[in-house]
C-alpha positions in Angstrom: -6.6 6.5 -15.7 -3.2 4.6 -14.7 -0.8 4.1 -17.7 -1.8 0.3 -18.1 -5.1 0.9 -18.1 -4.7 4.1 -20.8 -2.4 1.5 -22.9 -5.1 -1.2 -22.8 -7.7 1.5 -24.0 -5.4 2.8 -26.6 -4.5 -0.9 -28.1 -8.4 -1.8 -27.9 -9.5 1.2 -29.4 -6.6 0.6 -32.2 -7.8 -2.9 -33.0 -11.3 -1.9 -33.6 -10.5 1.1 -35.8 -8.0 -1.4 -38.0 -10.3 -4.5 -38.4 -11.0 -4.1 -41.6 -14.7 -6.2 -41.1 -16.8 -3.6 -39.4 -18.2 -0.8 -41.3 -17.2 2.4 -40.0 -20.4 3.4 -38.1 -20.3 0.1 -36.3 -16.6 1.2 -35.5 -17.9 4.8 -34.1 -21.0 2.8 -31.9 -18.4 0.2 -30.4 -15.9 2.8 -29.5 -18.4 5.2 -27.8 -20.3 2.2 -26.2 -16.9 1.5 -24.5 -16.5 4.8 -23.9 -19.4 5.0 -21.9 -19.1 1.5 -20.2 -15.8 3.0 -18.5 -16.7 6.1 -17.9 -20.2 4.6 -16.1 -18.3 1.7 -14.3 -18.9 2.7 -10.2 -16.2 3.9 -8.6 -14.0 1.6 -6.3 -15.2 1.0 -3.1 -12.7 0.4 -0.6 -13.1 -0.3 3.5 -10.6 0.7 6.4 -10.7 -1.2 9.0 -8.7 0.0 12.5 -8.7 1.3 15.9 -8.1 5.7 15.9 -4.9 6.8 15.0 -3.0 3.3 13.4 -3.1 5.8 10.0 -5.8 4.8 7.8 -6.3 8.8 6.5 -2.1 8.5 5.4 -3.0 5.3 3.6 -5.6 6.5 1.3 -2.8 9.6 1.0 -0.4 7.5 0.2 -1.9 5.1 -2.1 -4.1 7.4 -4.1 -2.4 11.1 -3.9 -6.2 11.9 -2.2 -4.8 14.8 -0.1 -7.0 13.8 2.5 -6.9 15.5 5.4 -5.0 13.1 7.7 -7.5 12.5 10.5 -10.8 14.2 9.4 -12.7 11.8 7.4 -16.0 13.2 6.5 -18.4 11.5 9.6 -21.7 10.3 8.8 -24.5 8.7 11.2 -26.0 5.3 10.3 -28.8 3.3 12.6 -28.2 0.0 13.3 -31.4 -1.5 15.3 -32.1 1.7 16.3 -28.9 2.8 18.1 -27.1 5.2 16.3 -23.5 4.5 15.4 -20.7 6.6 13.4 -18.5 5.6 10.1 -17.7 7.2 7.3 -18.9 6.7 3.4 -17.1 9.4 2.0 -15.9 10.1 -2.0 -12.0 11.3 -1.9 -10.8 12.3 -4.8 -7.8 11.3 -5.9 -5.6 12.6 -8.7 -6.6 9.4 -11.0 -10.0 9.6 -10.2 -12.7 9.3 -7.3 -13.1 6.7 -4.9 -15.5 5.4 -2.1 -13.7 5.1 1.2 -15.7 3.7 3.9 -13.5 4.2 7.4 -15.1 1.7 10.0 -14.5 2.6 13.3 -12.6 0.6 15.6 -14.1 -2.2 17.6 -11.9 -1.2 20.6 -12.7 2.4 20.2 -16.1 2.1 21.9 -17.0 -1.5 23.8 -20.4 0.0 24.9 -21.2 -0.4 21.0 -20.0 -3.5 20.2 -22.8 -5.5 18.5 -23.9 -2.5 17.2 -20.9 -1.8 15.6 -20.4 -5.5 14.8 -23.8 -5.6 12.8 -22.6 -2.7 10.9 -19.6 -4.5 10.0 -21.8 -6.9 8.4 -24.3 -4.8 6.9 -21.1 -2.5 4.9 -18.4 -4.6 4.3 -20.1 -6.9 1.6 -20.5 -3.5 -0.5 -16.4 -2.9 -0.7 -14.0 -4.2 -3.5 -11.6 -5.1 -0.9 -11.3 -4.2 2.9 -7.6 -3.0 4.1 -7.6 -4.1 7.7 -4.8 -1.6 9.6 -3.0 -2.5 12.4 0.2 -1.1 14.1 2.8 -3.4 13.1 4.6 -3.3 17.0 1.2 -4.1 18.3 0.6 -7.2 19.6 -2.9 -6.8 20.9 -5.1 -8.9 18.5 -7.8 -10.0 20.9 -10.2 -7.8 19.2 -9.2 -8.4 15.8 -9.8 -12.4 16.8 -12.8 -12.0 17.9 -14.3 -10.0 15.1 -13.2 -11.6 12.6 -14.4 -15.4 14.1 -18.1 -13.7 13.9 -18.0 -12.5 10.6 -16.5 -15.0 9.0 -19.2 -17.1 10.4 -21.8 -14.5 9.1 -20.1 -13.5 6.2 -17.7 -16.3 5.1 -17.2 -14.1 1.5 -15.1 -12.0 3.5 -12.4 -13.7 3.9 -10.9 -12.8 0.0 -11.2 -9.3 0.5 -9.2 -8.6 3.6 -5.8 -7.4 3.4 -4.1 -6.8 6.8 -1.6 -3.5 6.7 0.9 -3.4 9.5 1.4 0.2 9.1 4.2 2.3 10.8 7.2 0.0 10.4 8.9 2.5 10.1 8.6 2.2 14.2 9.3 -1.0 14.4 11.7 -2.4 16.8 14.6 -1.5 17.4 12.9 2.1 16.0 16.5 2.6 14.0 15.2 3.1 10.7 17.4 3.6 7.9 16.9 7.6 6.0 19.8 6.8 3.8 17.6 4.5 1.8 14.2 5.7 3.6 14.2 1.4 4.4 14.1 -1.0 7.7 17.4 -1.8 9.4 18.6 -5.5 9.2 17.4 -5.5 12.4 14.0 -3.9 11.5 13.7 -6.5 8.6 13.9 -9.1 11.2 11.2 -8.4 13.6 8.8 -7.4 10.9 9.4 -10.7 9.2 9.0 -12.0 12.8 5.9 -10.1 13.4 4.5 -10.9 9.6 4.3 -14.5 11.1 3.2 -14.1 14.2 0.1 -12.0 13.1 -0.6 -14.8 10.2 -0.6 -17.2 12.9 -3.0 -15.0 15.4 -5.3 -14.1 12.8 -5.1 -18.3 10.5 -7.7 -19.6 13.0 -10.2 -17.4 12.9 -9.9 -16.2 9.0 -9.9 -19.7 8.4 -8.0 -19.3 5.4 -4.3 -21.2 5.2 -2.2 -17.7 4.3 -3.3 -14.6 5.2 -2.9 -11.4 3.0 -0.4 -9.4 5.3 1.8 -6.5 4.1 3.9 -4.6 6.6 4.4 -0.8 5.4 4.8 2.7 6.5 2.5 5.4 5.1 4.5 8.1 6.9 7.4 7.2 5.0 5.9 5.7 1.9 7.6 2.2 2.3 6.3 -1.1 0.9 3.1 0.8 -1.0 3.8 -0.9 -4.4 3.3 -4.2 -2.7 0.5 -3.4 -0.3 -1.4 -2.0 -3.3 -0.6 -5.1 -5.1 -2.2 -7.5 -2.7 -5.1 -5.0 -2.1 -5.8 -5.4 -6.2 -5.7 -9.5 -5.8 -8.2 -8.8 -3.1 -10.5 -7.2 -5.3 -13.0 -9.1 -7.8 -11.4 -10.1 -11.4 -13.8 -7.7 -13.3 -13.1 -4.4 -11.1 -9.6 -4.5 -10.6 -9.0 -2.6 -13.6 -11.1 0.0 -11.9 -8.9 0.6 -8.8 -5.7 0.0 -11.0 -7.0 3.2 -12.5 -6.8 5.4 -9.4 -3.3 4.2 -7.8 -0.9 7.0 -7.9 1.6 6.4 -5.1 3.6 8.7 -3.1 6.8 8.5 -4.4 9.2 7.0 -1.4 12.5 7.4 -3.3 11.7 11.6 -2.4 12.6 10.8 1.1 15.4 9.0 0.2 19.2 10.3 0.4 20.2 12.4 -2.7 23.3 10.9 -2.7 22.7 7.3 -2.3 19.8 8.3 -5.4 22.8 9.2 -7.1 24.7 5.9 -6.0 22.0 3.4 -7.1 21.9 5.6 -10.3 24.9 4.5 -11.2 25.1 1.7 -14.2 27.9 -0.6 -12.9 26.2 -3.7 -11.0 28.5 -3.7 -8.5 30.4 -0.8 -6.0 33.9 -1.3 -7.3 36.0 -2.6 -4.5 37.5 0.1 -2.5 41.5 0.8 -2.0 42.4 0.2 1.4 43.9 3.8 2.6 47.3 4.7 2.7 49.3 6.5 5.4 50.5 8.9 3.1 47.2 9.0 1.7 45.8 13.5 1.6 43.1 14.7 4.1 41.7 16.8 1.1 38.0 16.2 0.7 37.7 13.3 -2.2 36.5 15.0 -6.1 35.3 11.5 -7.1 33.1 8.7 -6.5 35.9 6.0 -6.4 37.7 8.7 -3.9 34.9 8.7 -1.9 34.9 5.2 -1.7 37.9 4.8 -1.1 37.9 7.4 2.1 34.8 4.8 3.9 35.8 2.9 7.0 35.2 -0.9 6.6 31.7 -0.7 7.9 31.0 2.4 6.1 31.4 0.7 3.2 29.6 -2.2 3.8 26.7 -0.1 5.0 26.4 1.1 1.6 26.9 -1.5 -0.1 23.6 -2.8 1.6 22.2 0.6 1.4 22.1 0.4 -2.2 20.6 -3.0 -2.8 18.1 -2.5 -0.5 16.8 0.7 -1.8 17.3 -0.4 -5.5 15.2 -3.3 -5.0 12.4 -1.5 -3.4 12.9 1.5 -6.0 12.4 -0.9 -9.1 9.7 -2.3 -7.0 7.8 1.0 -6.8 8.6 1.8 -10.8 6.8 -0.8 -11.9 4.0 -0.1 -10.0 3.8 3.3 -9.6 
């Protein structure tokens, strides 16, 4: 159970053992009746969508601390008009709790199968919460992805709430310089995956027939962007189960692959980086013994890197607290 949804318990539970108008066995029946409606609430069901390899196993890692196996999801065998076709309906367990992953296979993993696949597409996905459509965030082929999506919208126009797009691996976006200081995009990263954000909306607009689509880019691999992806997975979900789902997230904490000393940095309480001393001819070689030395020893651009370095990893670090 997540700490909102322990809080929310905990308040409830407080209320009704304080209201002085029911009689103490009614108390004892409520609470245990709620008891039992929480722990009796099914699981949450959640679909992957995407093509072998775009890191659908990572994302359940990442967003649920499964420790799945990254590429082994458990395979079963379903029949679909007789032809037998592979997916997986599998429980992980996560630390918070256990969940139903269903991993569709790819459309463009096997063409031969296509309706058959198809039809299974519309025979599972109405049983998920929410369906987490992955996609490499570079990749620009989308004619599959069209075309399913036109046929079951038209078969199952529901759908359309429940899919979230991931653009996973940004961390490989163009021009692939990715910044470890702060374990966040480049400027120049930022930029194409903005570009790329609305470029995919419009690919995808037309055939969702929705007016914005639900697209988050991230990077499972380096645990960028999770807080918000799982955010827009949860307004995905139906009203009455998010609260379910809320209470397995556990996310992989991306500030561990950040820099030690720019944690340090961003820990520090002053809003801004004082301004730094220009250096001085005279000035020793000796290795600086403060943090104002040390800023004051940065090149120009050095220090204007990490200047940006900061805000960029503070914002996605309170980002991640609040959600984490």
């Amino acid at each position: 159970m997540s700490d909102m949804v322990r809080g929310l318990m905990n308040a409830f539970r407080e209320g009704v053992r304080q209201d002085s108008s029911i009689d103490p066995s009614s108390k004892e029946t409520l609470l245990r009746e709620v008891d039992n409606a929480y722990d009796q609430e099914p699981s949450p069901v959640l679909a992957f969508i995407g093509e072998t390899g775009v890191g659908k196993s990572t994302t359940v890692n990442s967003l649920f601390n499964a420790g799945q196996e990254v590429g082994h999801f458990k395979p079963t065998t379903l029949t679909v008009d007789g032809l037998q076709v592979y997916a997986t309906v599998d429980h992980v367990q996560g630390s918070r709790g256990d969940l139903r992953v269903i991993d569709m296979p790819g459309l463009g993993d096997d063409i031969e199968n296509y309706e058959a696949y198809l039809r299974l597409y519309l025979e599972t996905l109405p049983k998920a919460d929410a369906i987490l459509w992955v996609h490499p965030a570079s990749d620009r082929m989308v004619a599959f992805t069209q075309q399913v999506l036109r046929e079951l919208v038209t078969r199952a126009p529901d759908l359309r709430s429940r899919i979230v797009f991931g653009l996973n691996k940004a961390d490989e976006m163009y021009p692939g310089d990715w910044n470890p200081r702060a374990n966040t995009p480049s400027d120049a990263q930022l930029r194409y995956l903005e570009l790329r954000v609305d470029e995919f909306a419009d690919s995808v607009k037309p055939h969702l027939k929705v007016k914005k689509p639900a697209i988050v880019p991230y990077s499972a691999l380096r645990r960028y962007n999770l807080a918000t992806l799982f955010r827009i997975l949860m307004e995905a979900v139906p009203k009455q189960r998010r609260w379910v789902l809320e209470s397995r997230m556990d996310l992989a904490d991306f500030i561990a692959l950040v820099d030690r000393g720019m944690v340090k940095i961003a820990q520090d309480t002053r809003q801004a980086i004082p301004p730094r001393v220009p250096p001085q001819a005279n000035r020793s070689e000796q290795r600086p013994a403060t943090f104002d030395e040390y800023l004051d020893s940065l090149s120009e651009a050095q220090y204007g890197a990490l200047v940006a370095d900061r805000a960029r990893f503070r914002q996605l670090r309170d980002g991640w607290g609040k959600n984490a």
